[in-house]
C-alpha positions in Angstrom: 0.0 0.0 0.0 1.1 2.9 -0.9 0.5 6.8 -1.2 0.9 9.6 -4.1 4.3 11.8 -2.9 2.5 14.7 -2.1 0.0 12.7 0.4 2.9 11.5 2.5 5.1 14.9 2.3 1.1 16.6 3.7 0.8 13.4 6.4 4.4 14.4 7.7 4.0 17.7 7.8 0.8 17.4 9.8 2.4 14.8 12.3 5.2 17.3 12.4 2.8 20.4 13.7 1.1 17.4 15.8 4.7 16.3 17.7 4.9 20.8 18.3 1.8 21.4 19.6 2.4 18.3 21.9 5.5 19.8 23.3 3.7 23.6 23.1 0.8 22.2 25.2 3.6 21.0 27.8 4.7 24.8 28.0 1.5 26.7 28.3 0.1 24.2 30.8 2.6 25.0 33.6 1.6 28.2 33.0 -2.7 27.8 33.6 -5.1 26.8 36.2 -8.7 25.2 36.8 -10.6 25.3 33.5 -7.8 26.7 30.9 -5.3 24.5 32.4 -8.3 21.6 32.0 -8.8 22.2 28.2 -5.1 22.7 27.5 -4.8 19.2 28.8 -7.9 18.0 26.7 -5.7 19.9 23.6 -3.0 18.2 24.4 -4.4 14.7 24.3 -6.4 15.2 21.3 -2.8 16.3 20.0 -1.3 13.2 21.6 -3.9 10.8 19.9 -3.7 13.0 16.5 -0.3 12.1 16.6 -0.6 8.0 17.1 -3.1 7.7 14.6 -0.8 10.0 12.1 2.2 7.9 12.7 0.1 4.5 12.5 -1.0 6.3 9.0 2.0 7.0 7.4 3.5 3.5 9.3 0.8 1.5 7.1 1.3 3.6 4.0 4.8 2.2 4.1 7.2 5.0 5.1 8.6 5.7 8.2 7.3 8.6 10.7 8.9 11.9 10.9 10.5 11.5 14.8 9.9 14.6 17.0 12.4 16.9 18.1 13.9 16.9 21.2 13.3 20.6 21.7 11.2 23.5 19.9 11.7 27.1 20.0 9.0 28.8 21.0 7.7 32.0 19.4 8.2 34.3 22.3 8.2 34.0 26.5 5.6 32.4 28.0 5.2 33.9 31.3 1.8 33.6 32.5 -1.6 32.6 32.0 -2.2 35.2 29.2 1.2 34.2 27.3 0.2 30.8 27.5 -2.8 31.0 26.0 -1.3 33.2 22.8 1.2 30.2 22.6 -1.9 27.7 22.7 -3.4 29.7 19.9 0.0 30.0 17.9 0.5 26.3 18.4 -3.2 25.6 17.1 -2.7 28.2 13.8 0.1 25.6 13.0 -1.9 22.8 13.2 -4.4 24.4 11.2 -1.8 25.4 8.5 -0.9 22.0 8.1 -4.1 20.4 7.7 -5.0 22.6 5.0 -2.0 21.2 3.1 -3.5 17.8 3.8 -6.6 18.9 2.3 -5.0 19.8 -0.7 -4.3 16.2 -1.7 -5.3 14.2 -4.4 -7.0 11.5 -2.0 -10.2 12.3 -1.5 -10.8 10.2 2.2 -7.4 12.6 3.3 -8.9 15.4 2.0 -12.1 15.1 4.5 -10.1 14.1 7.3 -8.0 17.4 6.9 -10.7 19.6 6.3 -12.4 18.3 9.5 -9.0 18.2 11.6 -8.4 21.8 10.4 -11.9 22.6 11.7 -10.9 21.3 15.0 -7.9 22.9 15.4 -9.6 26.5 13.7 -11.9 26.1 16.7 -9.6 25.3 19.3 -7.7 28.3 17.9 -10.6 31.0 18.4 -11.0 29.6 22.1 -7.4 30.3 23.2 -7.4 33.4 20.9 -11.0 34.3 21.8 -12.1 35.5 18.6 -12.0 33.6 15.2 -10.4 34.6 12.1 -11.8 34.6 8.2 -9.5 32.3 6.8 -8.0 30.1 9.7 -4.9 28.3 8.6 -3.8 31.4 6.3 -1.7 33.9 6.8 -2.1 37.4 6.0 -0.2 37.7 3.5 -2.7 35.3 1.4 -5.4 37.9 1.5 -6.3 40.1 -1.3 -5.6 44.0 -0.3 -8.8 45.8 -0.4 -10.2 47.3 -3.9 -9.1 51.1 -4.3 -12.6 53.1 -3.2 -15.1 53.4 -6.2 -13.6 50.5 -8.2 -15.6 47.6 -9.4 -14.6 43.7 -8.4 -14.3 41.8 -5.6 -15.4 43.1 -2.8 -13.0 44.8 -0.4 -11.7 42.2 2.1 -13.3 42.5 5.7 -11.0 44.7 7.5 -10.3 47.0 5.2 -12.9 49.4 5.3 -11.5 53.1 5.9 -14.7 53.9 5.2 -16.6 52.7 7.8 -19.5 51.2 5.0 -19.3 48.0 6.5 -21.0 47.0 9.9 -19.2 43.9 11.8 -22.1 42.1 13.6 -22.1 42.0 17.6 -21.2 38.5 18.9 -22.6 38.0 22.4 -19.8 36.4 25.0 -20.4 34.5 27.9 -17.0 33.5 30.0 -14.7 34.9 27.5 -16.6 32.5 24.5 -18.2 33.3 22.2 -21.9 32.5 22.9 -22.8 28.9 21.8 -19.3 28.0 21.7 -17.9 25.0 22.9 -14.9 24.2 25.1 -11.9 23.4 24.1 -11.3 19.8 23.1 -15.0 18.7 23.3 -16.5 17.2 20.0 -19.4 19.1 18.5 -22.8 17.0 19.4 -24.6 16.0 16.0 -20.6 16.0 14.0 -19.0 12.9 13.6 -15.3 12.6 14.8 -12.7 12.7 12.0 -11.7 9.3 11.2 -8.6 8.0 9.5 -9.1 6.4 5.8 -8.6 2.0 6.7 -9.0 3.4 10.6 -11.9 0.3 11.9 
């Protein structure tokens, strides 16, 4: 059994984002108490259980497993609660960033099990960030710049709007969450988990 180049180059690179967020998690933990510190260690299982079936994956597709560093650089201090949080949703836009590659992929049972993953990790990222973002998993840089004034195409991208034209809707928070949102780590009711293509 075996998978197209680009499939197993995606599966690494996720299982590589996997292994940091792991050792991330580690970091922001000692750093949070009672419920953040509770759905960092959710995070961090999900991430620790991400990574097994990644690695069984990729075993069964027949290539070896990228092995996880020793160490990571982190982004910046993490210092307290606040710090650690940023790192969770740093460590989470990664995730998301990989997935999306995975996604990309000929195959189409890889593709649905990335776009789901990224989902989870997307969400996971708004909770630690406490707001979402309009294209999780890109950067910035992707983003079209905003249409001159008075020019005709695309619309100018969200953000953009010296103007002031366009309203951005109220969202209604209850204990730093969005409203409706759930925690950290917990699967959506009615959603089926992601499963692994051959996974029984």
């Amino acid at each position: 059994m075996g998978a197209a180049p680009g499939a197993l180059s995606a599966l690494q690179a996720v299982l590589a984002a996997e292994d940091a967020a792991i050792f991330g998690y580690g970091v922001a933990g000692a750093h949070l108490a009672g419920s953040r510190l509770t759905a960092a260690e959710q995070d961090w299982t999900g991430h620790n259980r991400a990574r097994d079936a990644l690695a069984g994956l990729i075993s069964r597709l027949g290539a070896v497993p990228v092995a996880a560093q020793a160490f990571y650089r982190l982004p910046f201090g993490v210092h307290d609660a606040a710090s650690a949080a940023a790192l969770a949703a740093y460590l989470e836009d990664g995730v998301t960033r990989a997935y999306l590659g995975l996604v990309a992929v000929s195959d189409p049972s890889l593709r649905g099990y990335g776009a789901l993953a990224m989902q989870g990790s997307a969400e996971r990222a708004a909770f630690w960030r406490g707001s979402t973002e309009a294209f999780p998993g890109l950067p910035a840089s992707a983003l079209l710049p905003a249409r001159p004034a008075g020019q005709s195409g695309l619309p100018a991208v969200q953000g953009h709007d010296p103007g002031g034209q366009l309203k951005q809707p109220a969202v209604a928070t209850r204990n730093g969450r969005p409203a409706g949102a759930r925690p950290a780590g917990r699967p959506r009711s009615g959603r089926p988990a992601p499963k692994w293509p051959g996974a029984s």
